[in-house]
C-alpha positions in Angstrom: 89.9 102.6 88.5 91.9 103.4 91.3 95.3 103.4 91.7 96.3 100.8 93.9 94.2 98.1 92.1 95.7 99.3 88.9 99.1 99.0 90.3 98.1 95.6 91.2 96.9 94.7 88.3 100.1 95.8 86.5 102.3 93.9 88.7 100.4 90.7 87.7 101.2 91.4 84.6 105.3 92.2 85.1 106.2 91.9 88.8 108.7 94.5 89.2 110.7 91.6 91.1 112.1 91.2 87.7 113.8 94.7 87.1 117.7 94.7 87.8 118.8 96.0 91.3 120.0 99.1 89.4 117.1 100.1 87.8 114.5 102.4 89.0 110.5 100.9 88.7 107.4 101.2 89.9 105.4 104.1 90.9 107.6 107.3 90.6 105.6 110.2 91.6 101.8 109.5 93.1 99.2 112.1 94.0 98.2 112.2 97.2 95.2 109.5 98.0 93.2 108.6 97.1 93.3 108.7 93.3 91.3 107.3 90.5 92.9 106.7 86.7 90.5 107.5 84.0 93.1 107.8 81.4 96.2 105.6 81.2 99.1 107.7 79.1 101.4 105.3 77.1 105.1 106.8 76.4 108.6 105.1 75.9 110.1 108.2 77.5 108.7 111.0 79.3 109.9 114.3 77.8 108.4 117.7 78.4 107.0 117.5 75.2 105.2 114.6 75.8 104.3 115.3 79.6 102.1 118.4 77.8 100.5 116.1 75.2 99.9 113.8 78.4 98.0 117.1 80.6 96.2 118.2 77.3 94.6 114.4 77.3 93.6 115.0 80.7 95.9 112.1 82.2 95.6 110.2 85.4 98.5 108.1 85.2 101.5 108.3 82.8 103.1 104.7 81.8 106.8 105.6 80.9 109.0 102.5 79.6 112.1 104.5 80.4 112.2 106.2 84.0 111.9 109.8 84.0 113.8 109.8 87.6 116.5 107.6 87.7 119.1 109.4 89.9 117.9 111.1 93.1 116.8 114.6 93.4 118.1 116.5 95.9 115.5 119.4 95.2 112.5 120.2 92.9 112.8 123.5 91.1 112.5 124.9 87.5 115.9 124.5 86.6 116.2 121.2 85.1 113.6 119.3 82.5 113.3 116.4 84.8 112.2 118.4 88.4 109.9 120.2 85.9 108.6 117.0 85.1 107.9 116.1 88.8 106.6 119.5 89.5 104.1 119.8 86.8 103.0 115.8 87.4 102.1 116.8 90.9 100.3 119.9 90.5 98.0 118.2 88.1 98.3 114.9 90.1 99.2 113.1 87.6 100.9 110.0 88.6 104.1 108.6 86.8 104.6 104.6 86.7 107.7 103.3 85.1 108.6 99.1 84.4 111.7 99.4 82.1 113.6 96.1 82.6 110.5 94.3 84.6 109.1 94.6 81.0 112.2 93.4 79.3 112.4 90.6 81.2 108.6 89.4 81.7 107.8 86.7 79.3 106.6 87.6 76.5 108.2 90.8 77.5 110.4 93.4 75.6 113.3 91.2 74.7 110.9 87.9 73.3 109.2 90.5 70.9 113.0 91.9 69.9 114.1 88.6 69.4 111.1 87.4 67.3 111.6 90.6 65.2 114.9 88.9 64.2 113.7 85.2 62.8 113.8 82.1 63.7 116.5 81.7 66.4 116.4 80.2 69.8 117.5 82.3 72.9 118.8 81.3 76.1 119.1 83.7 79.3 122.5 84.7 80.9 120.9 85.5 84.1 117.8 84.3 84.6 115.2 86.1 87.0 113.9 84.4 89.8 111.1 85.1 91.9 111.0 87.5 95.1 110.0 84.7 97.6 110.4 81.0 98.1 107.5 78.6 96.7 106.7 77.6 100.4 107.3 78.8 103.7 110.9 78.8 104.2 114.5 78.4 102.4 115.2 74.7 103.3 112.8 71.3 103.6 114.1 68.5 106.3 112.3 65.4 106.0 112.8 61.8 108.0 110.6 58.8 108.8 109.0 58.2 112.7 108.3 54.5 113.3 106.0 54.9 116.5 103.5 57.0 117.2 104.7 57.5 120.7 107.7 58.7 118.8 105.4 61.0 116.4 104.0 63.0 119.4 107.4 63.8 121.0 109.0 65.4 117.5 106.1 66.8 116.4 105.5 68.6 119.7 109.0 69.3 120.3 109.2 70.7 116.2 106.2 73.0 116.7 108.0 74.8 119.4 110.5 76.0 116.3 109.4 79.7 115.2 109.5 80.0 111.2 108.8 76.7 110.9 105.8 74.4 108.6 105.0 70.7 109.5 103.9 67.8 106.7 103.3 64.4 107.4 102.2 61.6 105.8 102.3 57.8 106.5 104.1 55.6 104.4 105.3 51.4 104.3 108.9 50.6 104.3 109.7 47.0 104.1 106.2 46.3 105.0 106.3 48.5 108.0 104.2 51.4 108.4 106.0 54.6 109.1 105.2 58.2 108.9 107.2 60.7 106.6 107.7 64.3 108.3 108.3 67.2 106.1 109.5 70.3 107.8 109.8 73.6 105.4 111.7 75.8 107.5 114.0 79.6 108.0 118.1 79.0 107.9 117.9 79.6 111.1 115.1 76.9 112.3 117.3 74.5 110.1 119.8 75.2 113.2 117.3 74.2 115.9 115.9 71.2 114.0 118.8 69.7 113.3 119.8 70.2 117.3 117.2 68.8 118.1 117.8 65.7 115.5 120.9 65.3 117.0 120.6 64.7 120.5 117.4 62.6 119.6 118.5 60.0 117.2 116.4 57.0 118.4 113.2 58.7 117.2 114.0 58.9 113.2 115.7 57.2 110.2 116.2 58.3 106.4 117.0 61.9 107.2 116.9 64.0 103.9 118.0 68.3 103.6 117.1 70.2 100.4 118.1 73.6 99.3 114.5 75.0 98.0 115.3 77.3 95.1 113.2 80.2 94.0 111.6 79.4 91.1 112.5 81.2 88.0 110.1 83.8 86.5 111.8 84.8 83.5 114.1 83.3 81.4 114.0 86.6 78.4 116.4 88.7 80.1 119.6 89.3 79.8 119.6 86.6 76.8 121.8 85.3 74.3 120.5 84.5 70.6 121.2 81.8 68.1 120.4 82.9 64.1 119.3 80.0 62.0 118.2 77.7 64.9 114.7 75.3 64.2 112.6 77.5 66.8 112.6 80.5 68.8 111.7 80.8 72.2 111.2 83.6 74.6 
């Protein structure tokens, strides 16, 4: 398999969105392209030891929990085990990929299996991981109702003149009166422009709504608190 699918692939399964800012994930050291993995090598810490058990397997690509390289190198020499570790990896291009807390807090991840280990308990998170990106296109959703369709054209012409900015509609009946619902998904800074533009046109639109879209929570496993003795466990 190649490299880049299986670095794909193991991002499905624990996007390294989910690691703390402090933490050091993802693909470590990579051979030069491109680069096909025959042999996945599984470890929960790189040592020299194991980075010799790793070569004698023949290894493509070395799966370390912990991160071999956490703090950064200012050279690569034989002095200390970790450059050794970088240096041997890339003379026998070996790759080394590292997940640590992306793992802990994916479900099903590290800490649900440690907390299962312990009975039946429930367990909440402390700060639960969100995802890297909004659901749609943009970090706030204005929405208001048009009346005429003379009225339509000029906001919806006017709107799509925004940069970083999505347009919804869809017709509704208000007191028996047929209306149509605009939906904008937009940047911070279209907000600023659309509701400028709002402003200084307030004959055109009625029932003006703002939301704050969230990003939607991937995890809820890390860091987590548990409760012993509770009727059910979840991750």
């Amino acid at each position: 398999m190649d490299l880049k699918v299986l670095l794909s692939s193991l991002n499905d399964f624990a996007s390294l969105s989910l690691a703390e800012s402090w933490d050091n994930v993802g693909l470590l050291v990579e051979p030069s392209p491109p680069h096909t993995v025959n042999t996945l090598f599984l470890t929960n810490d790189l040592t020299e030891e194991v980075m010799e058990e790793a070569l004698q397997k023949k290894s493509d690509l070395i799966l370390s929990y912990h991160p071999p390289i956490f703090r950064p190198l200012t050279h690569i020499t034989w002095k200390t085990w970790k450059e050794r570790l970088v240096i041997q990896a890339l003379e026998n291009r070996v790759g080394i990929y590292s997940p640590h807390t992306a793992y802990d807090a994916a479900p099903q991840g590290v800490n649900s299996w440690l907390a299962k280990g312990l009975g039946v308990c429930t367990s909440r998170p402390i700060h639960p991981s969100k995802a890297a990106n909004y659901p749609t296109g943009g970090t706030h959703r204005v929405e208001f109702s048009v009346n005429s369709t003379q009225h339509l054209d000029k906001v919806i012409s006017a709107v799509k003149e925004i940069a970083n900015i999505s347009i919804t509609s869809f017709s509704t009946r208000t007191d028996d009166e047929e209306q149509t619902r605009i939906s904008l998904n937009c940047s911070q800074e279209a907000l600023l422009q659309v509701m400028a533009f709002l402003s200084q046109n307030r004959q055109f639109y009625q029932k003006t709504e703002i939301l704050l879209l969230e990003k939607s929570l991937q995890s809820e496993s890390w860091p987590c608190v548990l409760v012993l003795g509770a009727p059910c466990c979840r991750g």
